[in-house]
N, C-alpha and C positions, 0 to 999 in steps of 0.2 A: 504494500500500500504506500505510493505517494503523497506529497502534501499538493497543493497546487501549482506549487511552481517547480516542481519534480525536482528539487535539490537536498529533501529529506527522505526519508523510506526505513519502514516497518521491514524486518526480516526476521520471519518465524518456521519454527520446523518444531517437528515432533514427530515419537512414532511408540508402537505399543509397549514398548519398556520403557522410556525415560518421561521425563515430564516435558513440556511444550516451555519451547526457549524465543524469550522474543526480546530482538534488538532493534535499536533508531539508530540509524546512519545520517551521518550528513554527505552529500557528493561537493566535490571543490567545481568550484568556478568554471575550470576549464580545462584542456587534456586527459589524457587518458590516466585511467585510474584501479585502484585496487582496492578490497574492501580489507580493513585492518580492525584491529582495536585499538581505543587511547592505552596507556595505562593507567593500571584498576590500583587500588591504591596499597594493592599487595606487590605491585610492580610486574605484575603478569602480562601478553601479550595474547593477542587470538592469533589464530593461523590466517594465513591470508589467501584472499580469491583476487587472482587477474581480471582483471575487463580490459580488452586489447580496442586501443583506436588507431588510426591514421596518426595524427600526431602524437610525435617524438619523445612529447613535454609526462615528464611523471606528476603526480601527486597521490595521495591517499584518500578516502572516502575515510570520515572521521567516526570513528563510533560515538556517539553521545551519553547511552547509558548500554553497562553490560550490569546484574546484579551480582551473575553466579560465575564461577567456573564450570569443572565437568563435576557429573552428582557424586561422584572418589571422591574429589578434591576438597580441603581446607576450605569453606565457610569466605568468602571474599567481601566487599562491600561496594554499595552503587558507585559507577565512576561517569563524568560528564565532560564535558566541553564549556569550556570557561565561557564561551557569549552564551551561555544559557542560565547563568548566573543573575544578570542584570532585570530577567522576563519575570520572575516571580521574588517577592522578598523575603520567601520562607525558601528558598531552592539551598539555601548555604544549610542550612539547620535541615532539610530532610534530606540533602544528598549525603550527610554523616549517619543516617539511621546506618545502624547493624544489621546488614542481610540475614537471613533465616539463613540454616543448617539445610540442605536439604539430605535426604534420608528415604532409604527403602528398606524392606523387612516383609517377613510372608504372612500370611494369614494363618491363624491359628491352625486351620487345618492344613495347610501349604500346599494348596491349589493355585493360587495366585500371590503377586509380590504387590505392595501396596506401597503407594509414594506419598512422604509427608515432607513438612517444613515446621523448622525448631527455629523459636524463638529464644534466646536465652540469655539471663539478666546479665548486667556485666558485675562478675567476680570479685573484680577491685571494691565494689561497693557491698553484693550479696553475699560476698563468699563462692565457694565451691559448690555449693551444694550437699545432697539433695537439694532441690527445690519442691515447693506445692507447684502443681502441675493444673494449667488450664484447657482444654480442647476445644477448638475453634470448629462446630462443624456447620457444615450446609446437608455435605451425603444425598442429595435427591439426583434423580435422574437431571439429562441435558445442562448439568455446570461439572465444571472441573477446577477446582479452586488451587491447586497444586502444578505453580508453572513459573519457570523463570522470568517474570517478569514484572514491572516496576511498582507493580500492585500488590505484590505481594511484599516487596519491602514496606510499603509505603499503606502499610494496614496499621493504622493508626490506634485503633482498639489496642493491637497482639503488642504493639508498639510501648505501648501505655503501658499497660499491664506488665512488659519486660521490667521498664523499668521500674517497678511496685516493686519485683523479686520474684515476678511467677514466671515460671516457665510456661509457655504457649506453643500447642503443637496442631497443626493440621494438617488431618488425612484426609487423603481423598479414600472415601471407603468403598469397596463394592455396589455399581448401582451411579456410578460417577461415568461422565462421560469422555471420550477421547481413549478409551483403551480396549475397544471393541465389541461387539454384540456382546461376547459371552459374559463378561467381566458385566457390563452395563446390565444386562437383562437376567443375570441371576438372580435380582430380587424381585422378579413378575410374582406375582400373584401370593407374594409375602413379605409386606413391607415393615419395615422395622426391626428384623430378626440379623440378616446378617449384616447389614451394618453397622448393629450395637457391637457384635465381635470382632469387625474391624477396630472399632472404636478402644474396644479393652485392648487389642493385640495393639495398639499405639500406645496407650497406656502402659503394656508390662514390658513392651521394647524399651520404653523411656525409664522404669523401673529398672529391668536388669541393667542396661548402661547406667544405673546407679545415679540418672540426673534426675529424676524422679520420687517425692517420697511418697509410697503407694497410702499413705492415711493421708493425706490432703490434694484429692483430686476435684478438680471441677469441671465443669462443661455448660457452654452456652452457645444459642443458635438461632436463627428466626426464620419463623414459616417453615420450611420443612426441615431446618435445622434447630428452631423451635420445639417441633416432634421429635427429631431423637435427642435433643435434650433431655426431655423427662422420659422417651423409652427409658436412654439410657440411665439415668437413673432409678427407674422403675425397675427395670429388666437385668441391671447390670448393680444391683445395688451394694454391694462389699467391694465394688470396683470404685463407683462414683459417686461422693460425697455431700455436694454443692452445684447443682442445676438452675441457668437461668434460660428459661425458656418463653420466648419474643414471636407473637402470633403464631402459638402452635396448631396445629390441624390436629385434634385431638381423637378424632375416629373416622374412618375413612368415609363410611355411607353420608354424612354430613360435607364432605367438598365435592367442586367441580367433577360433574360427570365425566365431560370431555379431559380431562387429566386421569383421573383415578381410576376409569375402568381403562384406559391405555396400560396399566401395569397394573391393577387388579384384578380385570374381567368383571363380568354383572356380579353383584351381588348373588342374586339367586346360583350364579354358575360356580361361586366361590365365599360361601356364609363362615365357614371355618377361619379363609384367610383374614375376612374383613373383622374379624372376634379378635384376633391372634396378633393382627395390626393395629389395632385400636389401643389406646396410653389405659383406656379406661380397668381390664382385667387386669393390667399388671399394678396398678396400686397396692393393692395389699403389702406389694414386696418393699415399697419404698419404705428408707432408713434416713435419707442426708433431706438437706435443705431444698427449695423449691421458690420461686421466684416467676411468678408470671408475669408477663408485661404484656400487653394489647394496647391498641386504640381501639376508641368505642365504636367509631364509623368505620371500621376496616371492610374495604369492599372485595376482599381477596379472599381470606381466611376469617370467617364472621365472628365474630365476639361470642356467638353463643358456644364457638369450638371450646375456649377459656370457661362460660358458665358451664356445662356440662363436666368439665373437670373435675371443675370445684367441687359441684355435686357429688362427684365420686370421692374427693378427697375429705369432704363432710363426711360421708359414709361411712368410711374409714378409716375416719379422726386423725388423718393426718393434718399434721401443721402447712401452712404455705405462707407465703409474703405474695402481692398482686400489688404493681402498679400499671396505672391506667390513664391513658391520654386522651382527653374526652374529644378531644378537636381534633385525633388525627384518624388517619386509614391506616394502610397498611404496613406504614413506618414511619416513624415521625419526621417532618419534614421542617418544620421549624426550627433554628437555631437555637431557640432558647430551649423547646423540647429535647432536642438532641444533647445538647448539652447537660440538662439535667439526667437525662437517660444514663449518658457514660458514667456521670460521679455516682449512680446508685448501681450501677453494674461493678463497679472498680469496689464499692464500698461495702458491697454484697460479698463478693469476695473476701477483702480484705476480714472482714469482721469473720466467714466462719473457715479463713482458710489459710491465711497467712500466719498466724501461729499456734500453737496448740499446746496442752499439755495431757497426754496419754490421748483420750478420748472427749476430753473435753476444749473446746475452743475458744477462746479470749480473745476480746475485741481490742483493736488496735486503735491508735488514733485516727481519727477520720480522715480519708484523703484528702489530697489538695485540690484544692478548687482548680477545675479547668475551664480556660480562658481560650479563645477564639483566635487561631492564629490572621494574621492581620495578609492580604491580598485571597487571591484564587486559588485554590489546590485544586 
């Protein structure tokens, strides 16, 4: 993809084992050219590609941002091109973010390899670790949140939270798209099951590499990463401790036909799966925190998905926290909403996750107020 005046360009590849790697070039002026990287500020180089012209004259096509190396390699950080500096006045302070870790490992049962990104605090301040451990998920079909590229650095949430002390990990689990039919369409007609043991097998990889401490796990997600927020909490409960779950779809027969029977079948043709996917049966099992957020108007995933929960968590008595944004839809879109959104996601955390003693958890000081960085991201 070019920009208009064909002196920038998108260069993306991917394929079914690695994650999807995407770079911006710049092209020079004039003469023939070759595509390179700057130096990344590991002092690394990319391989280079010829593009052969008539004239004589060299120059380089500039890379602008690379995030990662190869997924082997040492953990690298975003690198850019200094006129890109002057375009935004937060560009100096988010081109220093800490790239994510990226990372593979198999599925519990080792049918498939599964690809994530670690976030991880910096040591000089946190220590070594163990850390309390956060999971970032989405997991619905058609996204794939796991890919070299400047969005995933620049996930401001996982960003946040690094620097709190939590470790932040995201997998792309089973049921994720870009790594083909089989991988994607293993969860038809039972949704919520193996993506929760994608979920834990990210969990006990980051446990045995010992950056992990398996009694302070959390997880949070919205809309369909919403739902397996509290699956997993539900379903997975001596795994995951602290769930914050942001317009969840809370039983399948209650959403979009045209979406749910694409990977659950009718109802009638599948009553088992749609019981078995629903958050509603696995309550009982829940043990850790809970944390629901909705808008009242949400035109996506209705507010009743959240009443209906609740009702089941009345039932049986379990505890929850619900905040509720009376003026928004599907995700709050207002500055001041948002804002307040992050300091009680960060605070939520913080109070039942960030320190502990045995099995009981002690709240910390309250986060720091966040503040609205000043131009466009």
């Amino acid at each position: 993809v070019m920009d208009d005046d064909c002196r920038m360009f998108v260069d993306t590849s991917s394929d079914l084992g690695r994650p999807t790697s995407v770079k911006v070039y710049k092209i020079p002026e004039s003469g023939p050219f070759s595509v390179s990287s700057a130096n990344t500020t590991r002092g690394r180089k990319s391989s280079r590609r010829q593009f052969d012209e008539a004239d004589p004259r060299s120059d380089e096509v500039r890379l602008l941002f690379t995030l990662f190396n190869s997924l082997n390699e040492d953990k690298g950080r975003a690198s850019a091109d200094d006129s890109l500096s002057s375009e935004n006045p937060n560009f100096d302070r988010l081109i220093n973010l800490p790239a994510p870790e990226m990372m593979s490992f198999p599925t519990k049962d080792g049918t498939e390899t599964l690809h994530a990104a670690l976030y991880l605090p910096d040591p000089r301040i946190h220590g070594p670790g163990p850390f309390p451990l956060i999971c970032s998920v989405y997991g619905g079909p058609h996204v794939q949140r796991v890919n070299r590229s400047w969005s995933l650095c620049c996930d401001m949430r996982a960003q946040r939270l690094r620097s709190l002390g939590f470790a932040v990990v995201k997998c792309d689990n089973r049921g994720s798209s870009r790594r083909g039919l089989v991988f994607e369409g293993s969860i038809r007609r039972r949704l919520g099951r193996l993506e929760v043991l994608d979920q834990v097998a990210a969990v006990e990889h980051l446990t045995g590499r010992g950056i992990a401490d398996p009694k302070r796990v959390g997880i949070y997600g919205w809309s369909y990463g919403g739902y397996l927020a509290a699956m997993c909490l539900c379903r997975a409960p001596d795994i995951f401790h602290v769930a914050i779950a942001g317009a969840p779809v809370t039983s399948w027969d209650g959403y979009d036909t045209h979406y749910t029977e694409r990977y659950m079948c009718l109802p009638g043709d599948n009553p088992n799966g749609y019981r078995e996917s629903a958050v509603f049966d696995h309550v009982p099992n829940m043990k850790g925190k809970l944390m629901l957020v909705h808008g009242l108007i949400d035109e996506n995933v209705h507010f009743r998905h959240t009443v209906r929960l609740i009702n089941r968590l009345i039932a049986a008595g379990k505890d929850y926290d619900l905040l509720i944004f009376p003026d928004e839809r599907h995700s709050p879109r207002r500055l001041r909403d948002r804002i307040y959104m992050e300091q009680r996601i960060s605070e939520y955390f913080l109070r039942h996750l960030a320190s502990h003693s045995g099995n009981l958890y002690q709240q910390p000081p309250v986060a720091a107020s966040i503040r609205p960085l000043a131009g466009n991201l």
